[in-house]
Backbone as JSON Lines, residues from 0, in Angstrom:
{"i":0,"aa":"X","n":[4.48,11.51,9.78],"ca":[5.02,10.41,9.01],"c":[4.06,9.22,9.06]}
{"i":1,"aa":"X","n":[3.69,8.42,7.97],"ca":[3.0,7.45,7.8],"c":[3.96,6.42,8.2]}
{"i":2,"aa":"X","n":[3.12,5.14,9.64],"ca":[4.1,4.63,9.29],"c":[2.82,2.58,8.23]}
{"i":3,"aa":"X","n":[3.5,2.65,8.36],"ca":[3.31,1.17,7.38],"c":[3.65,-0.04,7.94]}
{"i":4,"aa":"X","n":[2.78,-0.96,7.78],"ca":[2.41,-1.95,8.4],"c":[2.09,-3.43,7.28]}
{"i":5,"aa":"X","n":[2.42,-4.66,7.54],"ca":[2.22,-5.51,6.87],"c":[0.67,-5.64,6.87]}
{"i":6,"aa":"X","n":[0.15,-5.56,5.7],"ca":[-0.98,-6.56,5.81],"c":[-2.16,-4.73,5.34]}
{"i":7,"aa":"X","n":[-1.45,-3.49,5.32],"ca":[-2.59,-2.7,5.23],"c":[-2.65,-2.54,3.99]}
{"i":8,"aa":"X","n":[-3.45,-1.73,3.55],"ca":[-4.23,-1.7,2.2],"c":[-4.11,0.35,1.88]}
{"i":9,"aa":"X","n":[-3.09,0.22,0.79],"ca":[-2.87,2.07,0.48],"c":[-3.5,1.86,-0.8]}
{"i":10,"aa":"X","n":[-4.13,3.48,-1.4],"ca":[-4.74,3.89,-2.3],"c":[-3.89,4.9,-2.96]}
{"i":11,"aa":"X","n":[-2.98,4.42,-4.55],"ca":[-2.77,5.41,-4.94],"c":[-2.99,6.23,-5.55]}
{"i":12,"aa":"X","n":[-1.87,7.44,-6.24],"ca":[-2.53,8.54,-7.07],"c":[-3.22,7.72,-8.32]}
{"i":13,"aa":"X","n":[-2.1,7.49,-8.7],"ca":[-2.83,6.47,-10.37],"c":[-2.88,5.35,-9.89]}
{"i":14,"aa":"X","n":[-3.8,4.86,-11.01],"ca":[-4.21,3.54,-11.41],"c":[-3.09,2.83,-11.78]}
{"i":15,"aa":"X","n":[-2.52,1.37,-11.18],"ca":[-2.19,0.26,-12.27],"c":[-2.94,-0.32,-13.6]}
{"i":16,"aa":"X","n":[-2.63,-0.6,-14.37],"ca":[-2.76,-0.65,-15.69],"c":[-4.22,-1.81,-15.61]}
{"i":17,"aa":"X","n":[-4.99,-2.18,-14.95],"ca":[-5.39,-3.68,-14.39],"c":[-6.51,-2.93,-14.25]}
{"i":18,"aa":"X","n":[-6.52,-1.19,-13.41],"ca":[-7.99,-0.41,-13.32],"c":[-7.23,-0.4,-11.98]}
{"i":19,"aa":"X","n":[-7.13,-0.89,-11.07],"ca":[-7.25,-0.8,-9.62],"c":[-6.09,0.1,-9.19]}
{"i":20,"aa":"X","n":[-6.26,0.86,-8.0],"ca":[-5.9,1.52,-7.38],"c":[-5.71,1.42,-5.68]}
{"i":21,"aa":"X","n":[-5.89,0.26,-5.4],"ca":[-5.63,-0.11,-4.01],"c":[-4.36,-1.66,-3.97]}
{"i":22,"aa":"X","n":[-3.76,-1.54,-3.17],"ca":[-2.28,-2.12,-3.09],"c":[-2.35,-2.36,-1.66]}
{"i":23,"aa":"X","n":[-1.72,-3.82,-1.06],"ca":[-1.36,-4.2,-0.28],"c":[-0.32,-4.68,0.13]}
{"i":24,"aa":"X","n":[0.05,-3.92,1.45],"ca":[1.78,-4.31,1.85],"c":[2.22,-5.37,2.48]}
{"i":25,"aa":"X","n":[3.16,-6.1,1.51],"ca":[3.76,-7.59,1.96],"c":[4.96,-7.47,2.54]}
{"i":26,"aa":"X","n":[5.58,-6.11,2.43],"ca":[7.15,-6.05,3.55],"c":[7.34,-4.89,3.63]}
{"i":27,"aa":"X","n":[7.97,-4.41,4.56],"ca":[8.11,-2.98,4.75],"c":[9.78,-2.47,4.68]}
{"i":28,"aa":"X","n":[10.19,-1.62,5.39],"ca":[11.51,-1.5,4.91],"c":[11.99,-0.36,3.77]}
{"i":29,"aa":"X","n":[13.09,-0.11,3.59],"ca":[13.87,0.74,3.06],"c":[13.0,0.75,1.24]}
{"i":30,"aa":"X","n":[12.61,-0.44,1.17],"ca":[11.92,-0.67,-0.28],"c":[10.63,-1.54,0.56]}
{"i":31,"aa":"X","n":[9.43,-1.35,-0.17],"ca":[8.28,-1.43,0.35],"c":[7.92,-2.79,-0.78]}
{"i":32,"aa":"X","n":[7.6,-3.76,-0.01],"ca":[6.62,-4.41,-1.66],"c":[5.37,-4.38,-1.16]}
{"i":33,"aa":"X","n":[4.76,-4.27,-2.54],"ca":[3.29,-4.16,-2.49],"c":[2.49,-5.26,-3.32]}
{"i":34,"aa":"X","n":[1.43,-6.02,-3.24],"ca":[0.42,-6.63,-4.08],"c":[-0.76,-5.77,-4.51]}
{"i":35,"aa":"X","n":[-0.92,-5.86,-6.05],"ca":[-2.07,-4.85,-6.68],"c":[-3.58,-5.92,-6.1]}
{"i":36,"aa":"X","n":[-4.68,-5.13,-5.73],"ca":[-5.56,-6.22,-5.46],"c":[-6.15,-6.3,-6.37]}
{"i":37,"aa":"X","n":[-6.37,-5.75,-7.49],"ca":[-6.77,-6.04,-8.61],"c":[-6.51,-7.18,-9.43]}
{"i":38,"aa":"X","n":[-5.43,-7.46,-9.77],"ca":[-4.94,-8.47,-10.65],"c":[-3.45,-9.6,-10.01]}
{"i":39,"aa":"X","n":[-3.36,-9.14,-8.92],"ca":[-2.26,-9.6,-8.03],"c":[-0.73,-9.47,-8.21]}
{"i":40,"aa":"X","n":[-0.56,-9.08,-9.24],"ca":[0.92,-7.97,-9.45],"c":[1.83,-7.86,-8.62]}
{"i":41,"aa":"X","n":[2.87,-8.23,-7.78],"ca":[4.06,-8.12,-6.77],"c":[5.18,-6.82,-7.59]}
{"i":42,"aa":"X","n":[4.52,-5.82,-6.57],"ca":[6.07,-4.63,-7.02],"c":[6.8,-4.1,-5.89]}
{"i":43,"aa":"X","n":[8.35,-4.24,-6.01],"ca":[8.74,-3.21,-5.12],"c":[9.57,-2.03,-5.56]}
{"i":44,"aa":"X","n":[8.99,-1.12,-4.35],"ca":[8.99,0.37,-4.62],"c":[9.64,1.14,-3.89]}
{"i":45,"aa":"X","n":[10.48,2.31,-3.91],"ca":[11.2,2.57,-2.79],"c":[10.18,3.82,-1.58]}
{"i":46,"aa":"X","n":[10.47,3.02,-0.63],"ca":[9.92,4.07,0.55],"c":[9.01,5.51,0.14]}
{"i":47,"aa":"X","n":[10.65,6.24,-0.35],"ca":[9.75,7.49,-0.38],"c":[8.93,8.12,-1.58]}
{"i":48,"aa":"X","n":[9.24,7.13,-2.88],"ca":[8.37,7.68,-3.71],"c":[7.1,6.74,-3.63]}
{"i":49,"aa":"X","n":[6.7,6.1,-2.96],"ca":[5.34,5.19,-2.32],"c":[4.99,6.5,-1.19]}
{"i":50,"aa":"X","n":[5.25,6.77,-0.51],"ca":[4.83,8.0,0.38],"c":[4.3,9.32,-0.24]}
{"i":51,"aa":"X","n":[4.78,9.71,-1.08],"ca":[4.44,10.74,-2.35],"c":[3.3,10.52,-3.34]}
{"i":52,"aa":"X","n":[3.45,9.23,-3.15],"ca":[2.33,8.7,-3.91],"c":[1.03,8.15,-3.79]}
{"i":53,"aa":"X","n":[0.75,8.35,-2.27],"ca":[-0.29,7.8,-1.64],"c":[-1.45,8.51,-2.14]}
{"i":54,"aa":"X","n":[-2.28,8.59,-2.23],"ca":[-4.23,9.37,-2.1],"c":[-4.48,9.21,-0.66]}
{"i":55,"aa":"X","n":[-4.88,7.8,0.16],"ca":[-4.73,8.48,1.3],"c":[-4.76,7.52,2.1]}
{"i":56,"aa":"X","n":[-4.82,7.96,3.47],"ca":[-4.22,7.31,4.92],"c":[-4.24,5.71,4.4]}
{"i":57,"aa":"X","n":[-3.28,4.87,4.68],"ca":[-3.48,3.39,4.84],"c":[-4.56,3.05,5.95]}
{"i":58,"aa":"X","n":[-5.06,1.68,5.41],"ca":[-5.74,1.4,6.34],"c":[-5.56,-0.44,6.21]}
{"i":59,"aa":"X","n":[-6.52,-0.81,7.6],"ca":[-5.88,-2.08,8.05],"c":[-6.33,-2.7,7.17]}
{"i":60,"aa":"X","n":[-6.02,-4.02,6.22],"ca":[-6.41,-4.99,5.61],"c":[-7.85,-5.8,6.48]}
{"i":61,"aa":"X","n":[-7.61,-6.09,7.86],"ca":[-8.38,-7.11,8.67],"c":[-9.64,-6.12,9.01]}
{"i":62,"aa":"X","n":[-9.76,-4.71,8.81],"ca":[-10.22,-3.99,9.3],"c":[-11.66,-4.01,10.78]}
{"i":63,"aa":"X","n":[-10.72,-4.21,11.6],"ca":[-10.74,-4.35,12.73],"c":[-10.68,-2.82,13.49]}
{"i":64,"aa":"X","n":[-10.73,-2.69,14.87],"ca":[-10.52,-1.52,15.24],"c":[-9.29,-1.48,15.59]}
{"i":65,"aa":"X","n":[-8.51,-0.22,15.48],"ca":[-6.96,-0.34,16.17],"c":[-6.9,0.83,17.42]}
{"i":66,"aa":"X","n":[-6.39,0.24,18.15],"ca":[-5.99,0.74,19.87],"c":[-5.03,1.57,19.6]}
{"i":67,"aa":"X","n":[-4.86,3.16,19.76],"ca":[-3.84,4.22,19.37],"c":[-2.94,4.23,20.68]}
């Protein structure tokens, strides 16, 4: 299970309409919102069809190293 974190950066299957394909998470929860970084777009989406819809692993926004 992926879990999700404020502030990381997911890649999905398709494109938003803008070209971009990378999205950043502003809340997490039962419904996920996301910001397009492309054009700055606020959507929320529910959990599991954002999970289905990923391309691949999230990763940290600050990209920093993370301690497992």
């Amino acid at each position: 299970m992926v879990k999700l974190e404020v502030g990381m950066r997911v890649r999905l299957k398709k494109p938003h309409p803008c070209g971009s394909d990378t999205w950043e998470v502003l809340r997490t929860g039962v419904d996920v919102r996301l910001r397009c970084c492309g054009c700055g777009r606020v959507v929320l989406w529910p959990r599991e069809k954002l999970l289905r819809s990923l391309r691949s692993l999230p990763e940290r926004g600050g990209g920093g190293n993370r301690a497992d």
